[in-house]
N, C-alpha and C positions, 0 to 999 in steps of 0.2 A: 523464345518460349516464355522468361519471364513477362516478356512485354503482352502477352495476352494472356498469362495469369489475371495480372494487375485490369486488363482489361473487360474481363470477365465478373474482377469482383467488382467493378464500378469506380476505380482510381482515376484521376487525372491524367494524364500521359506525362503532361508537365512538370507535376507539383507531388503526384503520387498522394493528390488527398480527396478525400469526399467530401462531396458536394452535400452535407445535410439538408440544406433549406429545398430541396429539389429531390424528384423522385417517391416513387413506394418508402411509405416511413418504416417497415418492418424491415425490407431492404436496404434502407440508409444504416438504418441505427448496426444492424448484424454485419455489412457491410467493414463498418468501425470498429465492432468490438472483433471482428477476429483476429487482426491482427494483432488488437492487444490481448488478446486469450492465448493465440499462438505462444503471444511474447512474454508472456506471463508463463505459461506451460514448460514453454523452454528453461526459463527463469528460475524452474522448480524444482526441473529435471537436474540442472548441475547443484541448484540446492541438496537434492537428495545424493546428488555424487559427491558432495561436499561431505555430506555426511557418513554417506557409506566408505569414504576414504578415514573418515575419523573416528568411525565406530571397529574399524575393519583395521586402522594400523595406528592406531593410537588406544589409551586404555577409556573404562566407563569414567574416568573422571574429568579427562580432556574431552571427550563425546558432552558429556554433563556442561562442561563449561560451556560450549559452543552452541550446543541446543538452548538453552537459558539466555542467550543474548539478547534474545528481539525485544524485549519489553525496556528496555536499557538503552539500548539505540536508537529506540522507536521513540521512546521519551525525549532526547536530545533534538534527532535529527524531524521526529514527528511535527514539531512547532514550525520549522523553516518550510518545509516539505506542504505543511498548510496552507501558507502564504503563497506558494508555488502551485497550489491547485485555485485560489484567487486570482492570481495573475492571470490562468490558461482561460478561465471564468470573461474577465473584463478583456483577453484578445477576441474569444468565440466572439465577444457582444459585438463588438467593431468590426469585426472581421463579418459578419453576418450583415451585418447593415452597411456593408461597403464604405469605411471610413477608413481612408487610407491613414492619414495623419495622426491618428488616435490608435491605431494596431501597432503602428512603426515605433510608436511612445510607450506602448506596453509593452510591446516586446523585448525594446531596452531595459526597461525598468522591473520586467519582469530577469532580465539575466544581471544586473546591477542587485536585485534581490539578493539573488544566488553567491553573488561574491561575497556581500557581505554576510550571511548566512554561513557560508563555510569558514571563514572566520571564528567569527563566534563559537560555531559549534566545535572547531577543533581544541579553542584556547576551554570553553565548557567542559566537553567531552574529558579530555585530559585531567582538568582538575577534580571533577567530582567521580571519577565513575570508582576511584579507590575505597571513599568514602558509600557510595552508594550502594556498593558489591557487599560493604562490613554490614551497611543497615538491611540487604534484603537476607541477612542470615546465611552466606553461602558457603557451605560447608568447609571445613578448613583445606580437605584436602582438594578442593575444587579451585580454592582464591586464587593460588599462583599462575594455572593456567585463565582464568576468568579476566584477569590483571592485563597478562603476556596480551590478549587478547585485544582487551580493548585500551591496551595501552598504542601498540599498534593501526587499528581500525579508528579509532578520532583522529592520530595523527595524517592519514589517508583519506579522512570522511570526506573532504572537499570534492573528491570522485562519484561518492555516492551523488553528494547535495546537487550537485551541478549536471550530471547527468537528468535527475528528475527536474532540472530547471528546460534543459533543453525538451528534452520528452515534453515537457506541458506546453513548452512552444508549438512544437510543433503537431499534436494533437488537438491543439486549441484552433490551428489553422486547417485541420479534415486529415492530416498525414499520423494515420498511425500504423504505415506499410515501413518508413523507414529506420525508427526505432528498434523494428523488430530483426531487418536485416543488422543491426550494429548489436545489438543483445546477441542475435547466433552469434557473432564472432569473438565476443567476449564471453559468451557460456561455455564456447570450445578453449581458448586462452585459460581460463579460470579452473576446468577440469584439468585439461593439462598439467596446470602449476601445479592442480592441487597432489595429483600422482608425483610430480617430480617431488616440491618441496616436502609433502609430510609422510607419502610411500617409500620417495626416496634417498631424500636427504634424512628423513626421520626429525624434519623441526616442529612435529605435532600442531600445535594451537597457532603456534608464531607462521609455522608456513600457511595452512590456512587465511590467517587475517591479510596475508602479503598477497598471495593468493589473489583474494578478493578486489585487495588494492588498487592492483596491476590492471587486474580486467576489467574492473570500471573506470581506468583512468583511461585506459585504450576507447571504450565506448563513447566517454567526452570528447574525444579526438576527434572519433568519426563522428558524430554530432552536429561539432562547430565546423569540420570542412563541410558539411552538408549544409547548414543552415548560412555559410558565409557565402556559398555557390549559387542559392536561389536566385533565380534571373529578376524576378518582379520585387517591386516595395517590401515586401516581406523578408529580404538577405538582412543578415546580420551586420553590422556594422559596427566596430568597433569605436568607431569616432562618434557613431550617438549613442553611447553610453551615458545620459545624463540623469542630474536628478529632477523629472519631471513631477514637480509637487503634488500637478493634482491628478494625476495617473500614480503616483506613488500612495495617493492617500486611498483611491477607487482599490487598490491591489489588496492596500494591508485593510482597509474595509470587509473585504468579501475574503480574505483571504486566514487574518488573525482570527477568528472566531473558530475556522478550521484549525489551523495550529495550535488554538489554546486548545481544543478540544482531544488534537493528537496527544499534548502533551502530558495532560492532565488524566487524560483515561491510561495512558501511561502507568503515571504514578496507582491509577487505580489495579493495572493490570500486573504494576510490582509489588502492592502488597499482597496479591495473588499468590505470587511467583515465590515472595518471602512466606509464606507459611507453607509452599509444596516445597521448599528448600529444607525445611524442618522437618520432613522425612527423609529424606538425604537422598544421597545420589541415585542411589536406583529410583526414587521418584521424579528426579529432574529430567534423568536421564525417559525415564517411561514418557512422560510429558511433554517432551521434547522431540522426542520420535512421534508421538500422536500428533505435535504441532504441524510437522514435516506433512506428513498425510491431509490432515484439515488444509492447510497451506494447500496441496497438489487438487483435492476435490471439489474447493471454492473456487478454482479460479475463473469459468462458469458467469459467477455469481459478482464475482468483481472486477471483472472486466464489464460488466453490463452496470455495475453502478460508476463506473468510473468513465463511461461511455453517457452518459443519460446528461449529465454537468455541462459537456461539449456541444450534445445535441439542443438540449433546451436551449441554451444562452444563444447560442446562431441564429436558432430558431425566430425566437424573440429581438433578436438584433433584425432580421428579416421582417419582424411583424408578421410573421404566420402564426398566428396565437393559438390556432387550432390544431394543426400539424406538432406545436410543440406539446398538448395537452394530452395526445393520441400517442404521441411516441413516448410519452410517461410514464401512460398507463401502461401497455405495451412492455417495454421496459420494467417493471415491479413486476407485472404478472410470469413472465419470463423468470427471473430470476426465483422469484419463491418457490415456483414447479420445479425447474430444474434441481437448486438445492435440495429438498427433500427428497428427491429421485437420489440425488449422491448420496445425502446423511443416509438412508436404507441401507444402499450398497456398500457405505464404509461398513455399517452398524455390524453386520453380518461376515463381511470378509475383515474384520481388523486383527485377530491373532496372526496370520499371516503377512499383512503389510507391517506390521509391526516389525515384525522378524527381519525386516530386511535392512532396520538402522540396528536394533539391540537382540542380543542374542542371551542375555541373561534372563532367566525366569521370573525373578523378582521385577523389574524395569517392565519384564511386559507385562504383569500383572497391573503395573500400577498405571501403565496405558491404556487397558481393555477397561478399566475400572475409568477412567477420565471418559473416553470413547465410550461408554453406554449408557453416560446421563448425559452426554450432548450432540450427538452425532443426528438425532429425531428431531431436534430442534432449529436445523438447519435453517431452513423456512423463515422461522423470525428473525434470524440474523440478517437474511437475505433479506427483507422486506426492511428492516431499518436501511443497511446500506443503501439498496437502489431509492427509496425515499428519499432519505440525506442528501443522494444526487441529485436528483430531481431540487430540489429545495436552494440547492447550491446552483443547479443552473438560473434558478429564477430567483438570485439576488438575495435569498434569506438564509444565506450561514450561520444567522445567528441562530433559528430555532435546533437544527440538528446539535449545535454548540451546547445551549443549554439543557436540551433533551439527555443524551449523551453521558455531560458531566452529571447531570441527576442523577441518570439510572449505571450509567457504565464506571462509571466512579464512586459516586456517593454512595448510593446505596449497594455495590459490590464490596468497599471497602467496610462498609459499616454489617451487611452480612456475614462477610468471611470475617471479621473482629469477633462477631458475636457469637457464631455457630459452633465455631469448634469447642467454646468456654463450653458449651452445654453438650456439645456433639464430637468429641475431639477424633473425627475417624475421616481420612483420607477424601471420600467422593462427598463429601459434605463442602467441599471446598468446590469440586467440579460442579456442585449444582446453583453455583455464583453466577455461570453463564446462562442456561437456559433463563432463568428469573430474570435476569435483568434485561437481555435479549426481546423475553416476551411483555415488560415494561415500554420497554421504547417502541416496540412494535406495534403496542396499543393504542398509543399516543400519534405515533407518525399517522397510524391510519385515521384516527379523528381528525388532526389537521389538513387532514390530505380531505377527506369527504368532508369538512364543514368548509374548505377554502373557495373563496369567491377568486373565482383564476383571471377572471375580467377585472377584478382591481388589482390583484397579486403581477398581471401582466404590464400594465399601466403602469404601477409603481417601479419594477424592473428596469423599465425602459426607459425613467426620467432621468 
């Protein structure tokens, strides 16, 4: 039965990946992203059980702590994680122009990334996130769980980092059918723990973060037995694990610009996060639950730009220069329709999804109030993302890098600094996202219709 699933949706028999450079490009490309939408969707669902376990048997202050994390670890683990969509970037290229010798080199040095990567971030993660929790204002009674938290989750991070090292391997080579079978069985593992440890053991915050730990450490597992089992050039091998100079330098090339970009819009997305903290819990907590939602109605939207990176660069590694310019377009138009179809739909039912993380009236106030200055604006999110992709498949990380840090850091940081002095009231903070959103949106699109794709292609492919 599975086996003509997979047959149906256009998979390998072998390798269980698609074939981009070949085929209907509306097909290939949709082909690719369902599975990562699937696996995203799933990904969501035990997010949101994650939370309904912690809104539902824990108090609003451990809910608070746990909701408020992503900006925190998106900062740390966002930089590695960058580099790690470089890598999957410079396998597509090789991979698409049939160079065997040069995929085999990236591949290693794309999972040699990842080691050293979890390293860092663990010994990182640890030391600053005490210091970092004090500077983003987090309310007193929220620290000790916020602490518990991510005292835990860095110690464990190497689970996260390394899984998405694998996943971009293997996405990078057309399989994003297998990922998704190794995510179900760590989304059920992960709910699970989450009912025994904090339903039933009652270790709140702490079970949670172990929780999380366990089941992405299980999902590496299934990963590298998969990726060590491939029949062809493409198996993992532990013996070439080297440091290939100049495949290490192609990686952090196309790769660093993204990660500084994760890191840094980070920091812009904590000093966000630090002045909704200065309303206190019931605002983090409201915030926090609105993220959960935005999270489950993008994902649409980000599997189709994180689908567009794979396509183009195989594309261009094949020399179909036209094929890669049509699934682009394709690609951005997709994602902006769709999105604003969801922001509607949240805009209108969010008192009720709300309700299903936080049950206090304050908390949902202060989510309905985040939710109806950005849920309309869907659209321009959408259209930077799948741009950004687009841009990253064709070699130029750095423009989305510097785009980005302008609008999604600088000037959100230098907005929300200034607003509240003159404007000190709550959704004056939420309207940090639309503006900036529709800044970079303006921009990608100039770039995008004044780009000469006949030199932009050329240049990619030297």
């Amino acid at each position: 039965m599975l086996t003509k699933i997979k047959s149906k949706l256009g998979f390998n028999k072998k390798s269980s990946a698609v074939n981009l450079t070949e085929g209907p490009i509306i097909k290939s490309i949709l082909m690719f992203a369902i599975p990562l939408f699937m696996g995203q969707l799933l990904q969501q669902f035990y997010n949101m059980a994650d939370a309904w376990v912690i809104g539902n048997y824990a108090d609003n202050d451990a809910f608070a702590a746990v909701s408020s994390a992503g900006s925190m670890t998106f900062l740390i683990v966002g930089l590695f994680n960058g580099i790690a969509i470089g890598g999957g970037v410079i396998i597509s290229r090789y991979y698409g122009a049939g160079d065997e010798e040069n995929v085999v080199k990236a591949i290693h040095t794309n999972f040699l990334m990842g080691i050293i990567a979890s390293v860092a971030s663990t010994i990182v993660g640890l030391l600053l996130s005490p210091h970092i929790l004090r500077w983003m204002n987090t309310p007193a009674s929220v620290l000790p769980n916020s602490l518990t938290y991510f005292r835990i989750y860095f110690a464990g991070v190497s689970t996260v980092i390394m899984y998405n090292i694998c996943m971009s391997i293997m996405r990078a080579l057309g399989d994003s059918l297998h990922p998704l079978y190794y995510l179900i069985i760590s989304s059920i593992v992960n709910v699970v723990l989450d009912m025994l440890f904090v339903a039933g053991f009652h270790w709140g915050v702490a079970g949670a973060a172990i929780a999380t730990v366990i089941a992405q450490g299980l999902s590496v597992v299934l990963c590298l037995i998969r990726l060590c089992r491939i029949k062809d050039y493409t198996r993992l091998d532990f013996r070439k694990i080297h440091f290939y100079k100049d495949i290490m330098g192609e990686v952090v090339k196309q790769g660093l610009p993204t990660g500084i970009q994760n890191a840094v819009i980070s920091i812009g997305n904590l000093t966000v996060q630090t002045n909704i903290n200065s309303f206190g819990s019931f605002a983090m907590a409201g915030v926090g639950a609105y993220s959960k939602i935005e999270g489950f109605v993008f994902l649409p939207i980000m599997s189709m730009s994180m689908s567009l990176p794979t396509f183009v660069s195989q594309n261009l590694g094949a020399k179909q220069y036209s094929r890669a310019k049509k699934g682009a377009a394709f690609g951005i138009l997709f994602g902006v329709v769709m999105a604003e179809l969801l922001g509607v739909l949240i805009y209108f039912g969010g008192t009720a999804l709300l309700r299903i993380f936080v049950d206090t009236p304050e908390s949902i106030e202060y989510g309905m109030i985040h939710m109806k200055v950005t849920a309309l604006f869907f659209f321009l999110l959408a259209l930077s993302h799948c741009a950004a992709g687009v841009l990253r498949g064709l070699g130029k990380a750095f423009i989305p890098m510097v785009t980005m840090l302008a609008f999604w850091c600088g000037v959100r940081v230098l907005y929300v600094s200034l607003i509240l002095k003159v404007i000190p009231e709550f959704q004056m903070i939420s309207w940090a996202y639309p503006l900036t959103w529709s800044l970079s949106a303006v921009l990608f699109t100039i770039i995008l219709l004044r780009m000469d794709w006949t030199k932009a292609f050329n240049c990619a492919t030297k």
